[in-house]
C-alpha positions as CSV (number, residue, x, y, z in Angstrom):
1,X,0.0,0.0,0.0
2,X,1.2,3.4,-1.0
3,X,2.4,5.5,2.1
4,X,1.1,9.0,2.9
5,X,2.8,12.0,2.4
6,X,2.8,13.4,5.9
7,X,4.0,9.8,7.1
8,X,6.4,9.3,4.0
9,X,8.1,12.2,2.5
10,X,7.6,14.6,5.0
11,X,10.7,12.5,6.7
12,X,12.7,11.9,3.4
13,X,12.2,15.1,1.8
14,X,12.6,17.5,4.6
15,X,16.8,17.0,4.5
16,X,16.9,17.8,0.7
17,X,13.8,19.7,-0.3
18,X,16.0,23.1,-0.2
19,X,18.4,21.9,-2.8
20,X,15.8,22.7,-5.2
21,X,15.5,18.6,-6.3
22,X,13.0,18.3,-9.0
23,X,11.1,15.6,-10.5
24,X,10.3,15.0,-14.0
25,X,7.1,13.1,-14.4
26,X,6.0,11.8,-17.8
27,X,2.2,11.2,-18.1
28,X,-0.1,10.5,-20.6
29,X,-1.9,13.3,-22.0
30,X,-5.6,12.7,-21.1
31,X,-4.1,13.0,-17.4
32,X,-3.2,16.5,-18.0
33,X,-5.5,17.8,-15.7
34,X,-5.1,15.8,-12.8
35,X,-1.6,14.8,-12.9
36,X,-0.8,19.0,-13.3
37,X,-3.4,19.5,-9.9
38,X,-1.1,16.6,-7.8
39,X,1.8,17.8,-9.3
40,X,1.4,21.5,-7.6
41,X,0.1,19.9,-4.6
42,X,3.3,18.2,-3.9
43,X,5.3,21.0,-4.6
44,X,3.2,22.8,-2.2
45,X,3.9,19.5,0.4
46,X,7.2,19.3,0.3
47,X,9.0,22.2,-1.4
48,X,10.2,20.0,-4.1
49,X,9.6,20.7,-7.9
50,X,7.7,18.3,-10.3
51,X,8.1,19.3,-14.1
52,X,5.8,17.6,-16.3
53,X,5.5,16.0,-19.7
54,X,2.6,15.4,-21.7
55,X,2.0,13.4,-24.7
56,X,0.7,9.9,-26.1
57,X,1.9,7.1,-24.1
58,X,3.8,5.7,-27.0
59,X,6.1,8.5,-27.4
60,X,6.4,9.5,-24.0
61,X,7.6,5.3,-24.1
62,X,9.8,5.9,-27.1
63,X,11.9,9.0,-25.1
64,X,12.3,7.6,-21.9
65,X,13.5,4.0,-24.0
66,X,15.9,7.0,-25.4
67,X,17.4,8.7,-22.5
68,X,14.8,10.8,-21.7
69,X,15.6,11.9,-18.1
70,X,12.1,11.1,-17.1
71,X,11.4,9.5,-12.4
72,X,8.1,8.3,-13.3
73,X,6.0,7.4,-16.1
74,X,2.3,6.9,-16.0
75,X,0.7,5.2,-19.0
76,X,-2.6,5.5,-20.2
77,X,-2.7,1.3,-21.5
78,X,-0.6,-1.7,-20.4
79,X,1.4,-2.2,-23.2
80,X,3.7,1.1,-23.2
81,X,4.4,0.4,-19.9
82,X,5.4,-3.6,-20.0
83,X,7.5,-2.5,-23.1
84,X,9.2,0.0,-21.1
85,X,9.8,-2.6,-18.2
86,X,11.4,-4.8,-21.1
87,X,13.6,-2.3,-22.0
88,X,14.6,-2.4,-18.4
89,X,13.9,1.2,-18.2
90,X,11.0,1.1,-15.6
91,X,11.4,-0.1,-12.0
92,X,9.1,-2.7,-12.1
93,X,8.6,-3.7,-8.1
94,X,7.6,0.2,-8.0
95,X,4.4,-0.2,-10.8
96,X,0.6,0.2,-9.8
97,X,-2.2,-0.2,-12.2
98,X,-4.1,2.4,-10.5
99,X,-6.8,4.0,-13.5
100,X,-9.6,2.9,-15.4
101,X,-11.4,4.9,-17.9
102,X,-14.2,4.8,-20.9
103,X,-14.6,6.1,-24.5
104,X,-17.0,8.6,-25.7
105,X,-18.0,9.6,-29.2
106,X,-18.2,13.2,-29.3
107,X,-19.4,15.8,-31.6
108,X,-19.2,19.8,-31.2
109,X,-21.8,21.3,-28.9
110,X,-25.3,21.7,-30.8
111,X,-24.0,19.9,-33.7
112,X,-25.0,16.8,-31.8
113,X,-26.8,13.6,-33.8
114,X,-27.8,10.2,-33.4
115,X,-25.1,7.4,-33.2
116,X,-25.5,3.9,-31.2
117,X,-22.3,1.5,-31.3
118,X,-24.4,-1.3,-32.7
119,X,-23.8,-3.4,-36.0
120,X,-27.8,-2.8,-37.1
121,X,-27.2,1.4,-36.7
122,X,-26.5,3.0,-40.1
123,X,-23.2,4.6,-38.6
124,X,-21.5,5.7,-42.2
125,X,-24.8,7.6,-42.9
126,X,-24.8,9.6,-39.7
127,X,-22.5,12.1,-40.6
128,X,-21.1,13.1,-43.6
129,X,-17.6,14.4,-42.5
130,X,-14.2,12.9,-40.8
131,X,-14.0,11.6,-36.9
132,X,-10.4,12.4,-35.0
133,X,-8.7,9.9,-32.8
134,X,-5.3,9.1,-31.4
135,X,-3.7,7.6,-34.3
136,X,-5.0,4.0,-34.0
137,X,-1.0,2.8,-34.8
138,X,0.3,3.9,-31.5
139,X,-1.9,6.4,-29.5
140,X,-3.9,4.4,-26.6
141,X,-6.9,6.0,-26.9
142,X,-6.9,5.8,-31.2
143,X,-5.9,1.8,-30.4
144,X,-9.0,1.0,-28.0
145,X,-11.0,3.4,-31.0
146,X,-9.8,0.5,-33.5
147,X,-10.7,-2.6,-31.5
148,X,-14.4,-0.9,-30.7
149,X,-15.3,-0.4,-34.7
150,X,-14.0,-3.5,-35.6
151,X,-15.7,-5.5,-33.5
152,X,-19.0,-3.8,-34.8
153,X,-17.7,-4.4,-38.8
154,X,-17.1,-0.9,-39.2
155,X,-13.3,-0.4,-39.7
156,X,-13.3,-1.0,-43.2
157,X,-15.3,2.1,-44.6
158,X,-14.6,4.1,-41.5
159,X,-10.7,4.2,-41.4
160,X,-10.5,6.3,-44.5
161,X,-12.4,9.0,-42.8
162,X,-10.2,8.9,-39.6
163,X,-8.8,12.1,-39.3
164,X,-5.4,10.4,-36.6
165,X,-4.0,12.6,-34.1
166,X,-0.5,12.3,-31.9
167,X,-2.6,12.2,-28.7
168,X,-6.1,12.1,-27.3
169,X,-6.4,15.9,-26.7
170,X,-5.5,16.9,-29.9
171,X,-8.2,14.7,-31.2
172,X,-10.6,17.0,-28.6
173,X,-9.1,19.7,-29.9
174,X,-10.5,18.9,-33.4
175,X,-13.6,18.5,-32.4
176,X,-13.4,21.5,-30.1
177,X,-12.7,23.9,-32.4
178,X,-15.5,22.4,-35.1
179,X,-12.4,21.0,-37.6
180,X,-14.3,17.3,-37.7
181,X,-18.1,16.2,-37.3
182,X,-17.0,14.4,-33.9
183,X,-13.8,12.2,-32.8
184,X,-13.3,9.6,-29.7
185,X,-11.8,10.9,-26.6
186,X,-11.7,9.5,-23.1
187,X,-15.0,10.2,-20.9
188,X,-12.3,12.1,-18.9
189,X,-11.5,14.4,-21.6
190,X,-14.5,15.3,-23.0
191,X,-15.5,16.7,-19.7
192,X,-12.3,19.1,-19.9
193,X,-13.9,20.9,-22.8
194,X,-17.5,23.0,-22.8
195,X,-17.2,23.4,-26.2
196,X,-18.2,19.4,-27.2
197,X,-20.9,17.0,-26.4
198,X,-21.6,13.6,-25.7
199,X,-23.3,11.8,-28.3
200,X,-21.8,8.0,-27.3
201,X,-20.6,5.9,-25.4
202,X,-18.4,3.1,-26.3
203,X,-19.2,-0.4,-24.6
204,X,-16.3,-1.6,-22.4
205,X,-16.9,-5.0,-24.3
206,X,-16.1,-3.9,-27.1
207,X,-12.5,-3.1,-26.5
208,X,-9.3,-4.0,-23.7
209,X,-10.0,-2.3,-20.6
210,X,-8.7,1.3,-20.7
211,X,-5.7,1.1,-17.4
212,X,-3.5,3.3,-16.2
213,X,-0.2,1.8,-15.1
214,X,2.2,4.2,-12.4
215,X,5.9,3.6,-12.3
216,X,9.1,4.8,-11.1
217,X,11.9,4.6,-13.4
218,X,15.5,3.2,-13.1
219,X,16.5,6.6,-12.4
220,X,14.2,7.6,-9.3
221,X,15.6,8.8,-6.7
222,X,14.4,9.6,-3.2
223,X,12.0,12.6,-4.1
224,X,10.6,10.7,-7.2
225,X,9.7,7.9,-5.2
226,X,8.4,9.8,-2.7
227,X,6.3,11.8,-5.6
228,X,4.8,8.6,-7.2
229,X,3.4,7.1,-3.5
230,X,1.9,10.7,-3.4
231,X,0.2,10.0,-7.0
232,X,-0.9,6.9,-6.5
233,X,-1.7,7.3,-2.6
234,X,-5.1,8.0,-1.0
235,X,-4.9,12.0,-1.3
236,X,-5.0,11.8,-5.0
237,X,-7.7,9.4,-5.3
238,X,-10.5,12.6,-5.0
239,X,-8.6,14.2,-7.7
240,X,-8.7,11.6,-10.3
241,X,-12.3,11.0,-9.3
242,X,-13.0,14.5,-9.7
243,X,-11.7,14.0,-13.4
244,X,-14.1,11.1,-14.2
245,X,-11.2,8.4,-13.9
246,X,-11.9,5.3,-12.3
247,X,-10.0,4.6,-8.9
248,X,-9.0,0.8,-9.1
249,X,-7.2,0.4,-6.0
């Protein structure tokens, strides 16, 4: 079980939070807003500075595999993670899959319309234009995307109208700013944005589970390690809650 800041760091930090340590925490962008609130909040704690990193999982997994002078990496899917743990990059006695999360279809707001994930609804007739996602090749989000329309038979006549994006919130920001007829996003990110609606939701059968993976890397020291039991420990759990993310442990 993760140990609490007061209990934990307040003890290892205190000798060396005046040396200005910082921690460089790579994340996966659809935890932009939580991961940023925690992030402050530590600093606040313990007087040492957390810079952070946001991006798709896959290249956040490609710089750390790199060099990338990264403590902790958080992943939004399973496999970015294990790869980096076979790179021997990640600490993996250190690694909590602490996150769950859904897909939405959404749509601009007021340029809503109907569209059920069900292989009888007339989905390539409900709208006329393209859809964003994370590109389906190495972005999480864009990869769960896939595995949902293909189990319904849709991929074939839907992937040419894909409009792919490096991470999940640049595929909100398409839809955001009214650039595509609608896109899949996390549940989480769609309520980051008053300028989209809801029109779907994706069934969780229809795709691998959506996890969230926490891990120090090789390279943690003290503070880092110290900053990961705060993320994944029982004062952050409101946070992520707050942010629509499932709490799995």
């Amino acid at each position: 079980m993760p140990v609490s800041i007061p209990l934990f760091a307040a003890c290892v930090l205190a000798s060396f939070a005046s040396a200005a340590d910082t921690v460089t925490v790579f994340a996966a962008a659809s935890l932009t807003n939580a991961v940023s609130d925690l992030a402050k909040s530590f600093e606040a704690r313990t007087g040492v500075k957390v810079v952070t990193s946001f991006a798709a999982s896959s290249t956040l997994a490609k710089q750390i595999e790199n060099g990338a002078p990264a403590d902790i990496f958080i992943s939004a899917d399973l496999r970015w993670m294990d790869y980096l743990v076979e790179k021997q990059r990640i600490d993996a006695a250190s690694r909590v899959d602490l996150l769950g999360n859904a897909l939405v279809v959404i749509a601009p707001v007021g340029k809503g319309f109907p569209f059920r994930l069900e292989k009888d609804f007339p989905a390539a007739t409900a709208f006329a234009g393209r859809m964003a996602m994370g590109d389906p090749t190495n972005v999480p989000a864009g990869i769960y995307a896939k595995e949902a329309f293909t189990s319904l038979g849709w991929w074939g006549w839907l992937e040419p109208r894909i409009a792919p994006t490096v991470d999940v919130r640049a595929a909100l920001r398409l839809v955001d700013t009214g650039e595509v007829d609608c896109g899949v996003v996390y549940a989480t990110d769609a309520r980051a944005s008053k300028q989209v609606e809801v029109i779907a939701t994706v069934p969780a059968d229809l795709h691998k589970p959506a996890r969230y993976p926490f891990a120090a890397t090789v390279a943690a020291g003290s503070a880092a390690r110290a900053c990961l039991a705060y993320l994944i420990g029982a004062a952050a759990k409101p946070v992520y809650e707050g942010y629509g993310f499932t709490v799995l442990r």
